[in-house]
matplotlib code that plots the C-alpha trace (Angstrom):
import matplotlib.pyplot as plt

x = [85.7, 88.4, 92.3, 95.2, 98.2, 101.3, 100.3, 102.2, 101.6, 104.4, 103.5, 106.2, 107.2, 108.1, 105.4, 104.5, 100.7, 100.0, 103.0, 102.3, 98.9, 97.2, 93.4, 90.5, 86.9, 84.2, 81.4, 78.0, 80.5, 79.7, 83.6, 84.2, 87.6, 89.3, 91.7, 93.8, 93.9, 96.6, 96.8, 96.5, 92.4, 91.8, 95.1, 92.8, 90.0, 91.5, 93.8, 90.6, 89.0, 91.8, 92.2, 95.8, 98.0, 100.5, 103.8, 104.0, 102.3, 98.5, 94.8, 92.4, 88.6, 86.0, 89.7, 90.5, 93.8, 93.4, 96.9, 97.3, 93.7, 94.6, 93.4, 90.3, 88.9, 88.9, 85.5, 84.4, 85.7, 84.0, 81.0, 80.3, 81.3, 78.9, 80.3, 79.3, 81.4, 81.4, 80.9, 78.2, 79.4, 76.4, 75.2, 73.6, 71.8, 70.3, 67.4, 67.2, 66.1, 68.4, 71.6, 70.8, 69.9, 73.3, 74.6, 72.6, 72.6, 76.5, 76.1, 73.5, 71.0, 67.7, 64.9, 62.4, 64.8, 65.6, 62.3, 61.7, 64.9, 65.2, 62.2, 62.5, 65.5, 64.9, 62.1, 64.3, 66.2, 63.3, 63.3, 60.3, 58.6, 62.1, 62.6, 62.1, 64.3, 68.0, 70.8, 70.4, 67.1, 68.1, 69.7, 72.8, 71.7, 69.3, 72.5, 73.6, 71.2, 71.0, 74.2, 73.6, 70.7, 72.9, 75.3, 72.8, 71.0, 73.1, 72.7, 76.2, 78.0, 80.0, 79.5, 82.2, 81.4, 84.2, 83.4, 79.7, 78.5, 81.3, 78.6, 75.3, 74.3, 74.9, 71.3, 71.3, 74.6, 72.8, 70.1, 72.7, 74.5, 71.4, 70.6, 73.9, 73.2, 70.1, 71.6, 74.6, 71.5, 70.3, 73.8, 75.6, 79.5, 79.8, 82.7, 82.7, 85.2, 84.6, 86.1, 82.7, 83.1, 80.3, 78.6, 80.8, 80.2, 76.8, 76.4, 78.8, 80.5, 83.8, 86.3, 89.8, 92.3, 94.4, 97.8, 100.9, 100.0, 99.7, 96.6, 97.5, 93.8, 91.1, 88.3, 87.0, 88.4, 85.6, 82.9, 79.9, 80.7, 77.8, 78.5, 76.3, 76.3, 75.2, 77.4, 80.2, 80.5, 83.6, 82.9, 83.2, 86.6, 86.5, 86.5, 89.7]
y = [144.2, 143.3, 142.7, 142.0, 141.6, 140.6, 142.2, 142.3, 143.9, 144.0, 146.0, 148.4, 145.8, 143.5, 141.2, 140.3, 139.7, 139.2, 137.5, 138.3, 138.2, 137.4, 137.4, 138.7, 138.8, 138.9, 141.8, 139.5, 136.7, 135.6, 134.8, 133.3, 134.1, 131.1, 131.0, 130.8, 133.7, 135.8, 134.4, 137.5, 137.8, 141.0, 142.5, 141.5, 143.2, 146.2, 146.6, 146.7, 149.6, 151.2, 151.2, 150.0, 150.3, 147.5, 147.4, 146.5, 145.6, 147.0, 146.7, 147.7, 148.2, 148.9, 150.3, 152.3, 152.1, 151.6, 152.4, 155.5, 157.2, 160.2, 160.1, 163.1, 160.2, 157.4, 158.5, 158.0, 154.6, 153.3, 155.0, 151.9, 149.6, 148.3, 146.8, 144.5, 143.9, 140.9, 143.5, 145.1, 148.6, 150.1, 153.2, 152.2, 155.6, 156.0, 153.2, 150.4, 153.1, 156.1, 153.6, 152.5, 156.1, 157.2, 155.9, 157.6, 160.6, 160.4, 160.9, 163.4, 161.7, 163.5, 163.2, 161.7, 159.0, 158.1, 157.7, 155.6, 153.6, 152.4, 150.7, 149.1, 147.3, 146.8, 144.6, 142.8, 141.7, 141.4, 143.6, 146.2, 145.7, 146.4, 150.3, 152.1, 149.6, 150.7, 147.9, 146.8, 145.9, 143.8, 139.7, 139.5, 137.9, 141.1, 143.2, 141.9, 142.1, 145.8, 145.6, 144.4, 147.0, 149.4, 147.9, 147.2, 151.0, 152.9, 150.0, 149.6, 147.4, 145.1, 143.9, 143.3, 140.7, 140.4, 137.1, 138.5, 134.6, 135.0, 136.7, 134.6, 131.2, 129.0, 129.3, 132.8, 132.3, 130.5, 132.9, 136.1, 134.0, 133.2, 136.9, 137.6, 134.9, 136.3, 139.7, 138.4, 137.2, 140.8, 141.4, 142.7, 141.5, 139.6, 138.9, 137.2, 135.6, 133.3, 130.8, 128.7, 125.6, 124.4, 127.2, 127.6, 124.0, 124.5, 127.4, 125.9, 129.4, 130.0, 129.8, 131.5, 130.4, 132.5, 130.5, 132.8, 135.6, 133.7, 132.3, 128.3, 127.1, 128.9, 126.7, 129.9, 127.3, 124.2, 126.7, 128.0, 131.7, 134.5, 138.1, 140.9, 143.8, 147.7, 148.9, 151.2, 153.8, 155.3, 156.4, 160.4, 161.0, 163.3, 160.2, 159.8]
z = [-57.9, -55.4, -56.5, -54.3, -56.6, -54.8, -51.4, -48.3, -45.0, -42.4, -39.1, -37.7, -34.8, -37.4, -37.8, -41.5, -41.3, -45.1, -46.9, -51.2, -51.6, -54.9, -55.5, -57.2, -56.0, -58.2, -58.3, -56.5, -54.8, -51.0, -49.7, -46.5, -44.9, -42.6, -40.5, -37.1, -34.7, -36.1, -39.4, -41.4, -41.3, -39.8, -41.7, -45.2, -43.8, -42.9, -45.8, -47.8, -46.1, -46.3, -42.5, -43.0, -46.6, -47.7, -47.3, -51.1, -53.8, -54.8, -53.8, -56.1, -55.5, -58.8, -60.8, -57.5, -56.6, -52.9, -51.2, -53.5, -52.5, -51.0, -47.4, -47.6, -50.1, -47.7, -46.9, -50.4, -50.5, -47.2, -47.9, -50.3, -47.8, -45.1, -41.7, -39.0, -36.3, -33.8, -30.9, -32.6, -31.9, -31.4, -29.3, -25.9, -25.8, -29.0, -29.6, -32.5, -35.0, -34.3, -34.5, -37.8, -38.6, -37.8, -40.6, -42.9, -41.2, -41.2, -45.2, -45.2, -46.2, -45.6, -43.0, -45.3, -46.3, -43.2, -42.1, -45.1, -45.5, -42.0, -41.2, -44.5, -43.5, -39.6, -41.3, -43.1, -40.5, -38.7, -35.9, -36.5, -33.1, -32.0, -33.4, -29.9, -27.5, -26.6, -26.9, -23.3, -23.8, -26.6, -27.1, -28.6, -31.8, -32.3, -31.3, -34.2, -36.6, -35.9, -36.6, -40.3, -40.4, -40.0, -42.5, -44.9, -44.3, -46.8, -49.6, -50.1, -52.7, -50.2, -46.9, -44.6, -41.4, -39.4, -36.9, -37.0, -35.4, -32.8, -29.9, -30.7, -29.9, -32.8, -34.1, -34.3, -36.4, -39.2, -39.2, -39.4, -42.2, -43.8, -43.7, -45.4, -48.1, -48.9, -49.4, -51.6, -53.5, -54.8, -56.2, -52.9, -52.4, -49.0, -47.3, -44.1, -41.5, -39.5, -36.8, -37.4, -40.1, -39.4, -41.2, -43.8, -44.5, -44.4, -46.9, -49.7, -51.1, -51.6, -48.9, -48.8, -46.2, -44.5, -42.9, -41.6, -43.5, -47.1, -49.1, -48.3, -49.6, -52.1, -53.1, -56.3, -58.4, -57.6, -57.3, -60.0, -58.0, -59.4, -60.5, -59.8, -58.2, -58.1, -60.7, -60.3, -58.0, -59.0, -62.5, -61.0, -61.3, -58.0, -56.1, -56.8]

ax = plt.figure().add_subplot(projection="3d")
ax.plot(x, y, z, "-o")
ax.set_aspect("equal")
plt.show()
């Protein structure tokens, strides 16, 4: 699903963030990411939705070759993605239900579908007597797990969490991790980083460590890691 093959990323001021970066990730994997503040963390994120292109070598995503997608098909790309920030990101005048119904609305997905899809996952994340309260009104764990709602709204075939624990108490972490495992379980990618060890400790999934801007630690090779998945959206060539 997800190839990095000799992948660096140096930033215009001269920092190298990623230093030749080799990996694949499996179609139905949970990753965590690890490592220090300014290791190279949020560079991997980024270079994988296309936010930011290497510097050489290639990225590929379900046979898409990322850094060559021409930029009116980055859309495409993300589309498939689903993201949750650790600052939430949410809109403080639209309630629980219109902020995960931006997303879909962003897409064109219709009325009826909305008003179908939404509640469907606000209740998995278990915030349906939550639909009509705006952000303010809400705890920062269920900031956050509007936050995967709206992630999750569009049924996407990975989901990216970067620090998603760092704003919630640490029982609220497990639970939004727990929440994550039990999508990875239906076949969606996960990738998470995280600060927290504790929890990746906990959940026993693969961990990739980040150090100056190189893989230093990858623990794919000691782990029983699933496949899955939703199939492949890029099999219309217009993507492209």
């Amino acid at each position: 699903m997800i190839d990095f093959i000799n992948v660096s990323k140096t930033y215009s001021n001269g920092t190298k963030a990623l230093n030749n970066v080799s990996l694949h990730i499996d179609k139905g994997e949970f990753v965590f990411i690890v490592g220090a503040s300014g290791a190279g963390k949020s560079t991997f994120l980024k270079l994988i939705m296309r936010e930011e292109t290497p510097t050489s070598g290639e990225i590929i995503i379900n046979g898409t070759k990322v850094s060559k997608l021409k930029r009116r098909k980055v859309p495409y790309l993300r589309r498939h993605m689903g993201i949750v920030f650790q600052d939430f990101r949410l809109i403080e005048k639209m309630n629980v239900f219109d902020n995960v119904a931006f997303a879909m609305r962003a897409v064109g997905e219709s009325k009826k579908t909305i008003n179908k899809r939404v509640p469907y996952v606000l209740d998995l994340v278990g915030l349906t007597n939550k639909m009509k309260d705006k952000p303010s009104e809400l705890s920062g764990g269920e900031q956050q797990r509007v936050s995967l709602a709206r992630a999750l709204v569009n049924n996407p075939e990975i989901i990216i969490a970067d620090e998603p624990t760092g704003n919630v108490d640490p029982e609220m972490s497990y639970e939004i991790i727990e929440l994550l495992n039990e999508i990875n379980s239906k076949g969606t990618t996960v990738l998470v980083v995280t600060h927290e060890h504790e929890l990746v400790r906990e959940f026993h999934r693969r961990v990739i460590t980040i150090n100056n801007g190189c893989i230093t630690d990858d623990s794919a090779d000691t782990l029983n890691n699933s496949s899955g998945g939703f199939g492949n959206y890029y099999e219309d060539e217009s993507v492209y």
